[in-house]
N, C-alpha and C positions, 0 to 999 in steps of 0.2 A: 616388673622385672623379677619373674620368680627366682628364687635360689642366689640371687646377689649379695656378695659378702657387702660390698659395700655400694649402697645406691645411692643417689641423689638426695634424698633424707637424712641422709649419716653422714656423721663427721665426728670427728673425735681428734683431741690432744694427749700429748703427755708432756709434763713438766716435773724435771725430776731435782732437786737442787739441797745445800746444807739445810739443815731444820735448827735457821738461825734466826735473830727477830728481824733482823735486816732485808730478808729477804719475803718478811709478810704483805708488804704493799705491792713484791712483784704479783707472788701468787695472785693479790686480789685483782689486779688491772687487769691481766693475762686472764682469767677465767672469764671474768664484765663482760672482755672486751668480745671472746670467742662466744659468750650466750649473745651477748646484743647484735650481734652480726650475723648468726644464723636460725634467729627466734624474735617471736615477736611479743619480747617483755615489757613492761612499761621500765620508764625511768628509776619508778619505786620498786621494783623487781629487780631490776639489774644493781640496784644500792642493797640488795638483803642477800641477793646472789655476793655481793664483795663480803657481805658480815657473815656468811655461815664460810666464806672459805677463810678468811683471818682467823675464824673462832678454832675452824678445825686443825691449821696449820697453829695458830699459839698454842693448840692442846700436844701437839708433836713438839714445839719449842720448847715448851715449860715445862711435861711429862715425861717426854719418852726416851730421852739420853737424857738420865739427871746427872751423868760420869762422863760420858761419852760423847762426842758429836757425832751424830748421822745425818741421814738422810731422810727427807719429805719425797714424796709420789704426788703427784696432782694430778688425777685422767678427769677429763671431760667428756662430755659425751651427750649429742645432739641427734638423737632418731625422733623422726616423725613429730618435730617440733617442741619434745621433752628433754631436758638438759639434765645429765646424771653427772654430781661430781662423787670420784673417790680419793678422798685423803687418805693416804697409808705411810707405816712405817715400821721397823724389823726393831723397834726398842721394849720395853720394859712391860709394856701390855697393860690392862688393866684388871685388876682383880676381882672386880666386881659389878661388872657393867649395871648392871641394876641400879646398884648405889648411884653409881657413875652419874646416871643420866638425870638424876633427882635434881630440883632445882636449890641450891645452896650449897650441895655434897663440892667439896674440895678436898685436896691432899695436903695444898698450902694455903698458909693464916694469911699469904699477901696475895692472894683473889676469894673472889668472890661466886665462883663456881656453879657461872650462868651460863657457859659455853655449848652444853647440850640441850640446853633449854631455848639460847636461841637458834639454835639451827633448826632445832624442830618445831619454831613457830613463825620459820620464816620458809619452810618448804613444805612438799608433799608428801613426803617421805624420808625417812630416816633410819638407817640401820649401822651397829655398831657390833662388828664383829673383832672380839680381843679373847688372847688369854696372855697369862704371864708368860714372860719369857719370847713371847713370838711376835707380840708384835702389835698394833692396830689398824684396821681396815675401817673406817666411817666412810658410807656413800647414801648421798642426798638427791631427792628426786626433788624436781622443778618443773612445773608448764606456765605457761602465761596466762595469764588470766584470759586473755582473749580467748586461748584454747578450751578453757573451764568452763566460760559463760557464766563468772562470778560479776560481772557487770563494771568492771576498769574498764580505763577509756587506756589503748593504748597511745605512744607519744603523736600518730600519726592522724589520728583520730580528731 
């Protein structure tokens, strides 16, 4: 299907809601649910897919309106059996992604500021586009093992 905006392989959400703590176990079912229904992740995929979107959505609850309540973006996104999530939001930004993404770097003494550390060792990819003032963009690539040929058994398997 050449030239198809959107083919048989693609599918995508958006979920857009307050970046409140109450609302991190929706974000996490809601993304599970849409990779495990059009990918073929194991069980222990679809449980690291829940941990990098809670991780990404607390870094918006805890960070990004430390005054203010806003808003979380959650897009999903499934081509060609690869699951991309983007966590966004129009708050406070980060002033040093670098720092940011080191394994311990916090802003606050009540965490432990592994949040970056586990999304990028629970996917394929990782990228973390901030500045002050505008905002943060984190979007995570995922394939299933079965697509990799790292030798998981998927659940069907």
């Amino acid at each position: 299907m050449q030239g198809c905006t959107v083919c048989e392989s693609d599918n995508w959400m958006t979920l857009t809601m307050p970046a409140v703590a109450d609302n991190l176990g929706l974000a996490r079912v809601t993304v599970a649910a849409f990779a495990a229904a059009g990918a073929d992740f194991t069980l222990e995929e679809v449980e690291e897919i829940k941990v990098v979107v809670s991780e990404g959505v607390s870094n918006v609850v805890l960070h990004a309106y430390p005054e203010v309540q806003g808003q979380v973006t959650i897009s999903a996104r499934l081509l060609d059996g690869v699951l991309t999530v983007t966590v966004a939001d129009e708050g406070r930004g980060i002033e040093d992604v670098q720092s940011a993404r080191q394994a311990s770097y916090t802003t606050r003494k009540d965490r432990m500021g592994l949040g970056f550390s586990f999304m990028e060792s629970f996917t394929d990819g990782l990228v973390v586009d901030s500045a002050p003032g505008e905002g943060t963009e984190v979007t995570m690539t995922k394939a299933p093992s079965a697509a990799t040929g790292n030798g998981k058994e998927s659940p069907g398997d």
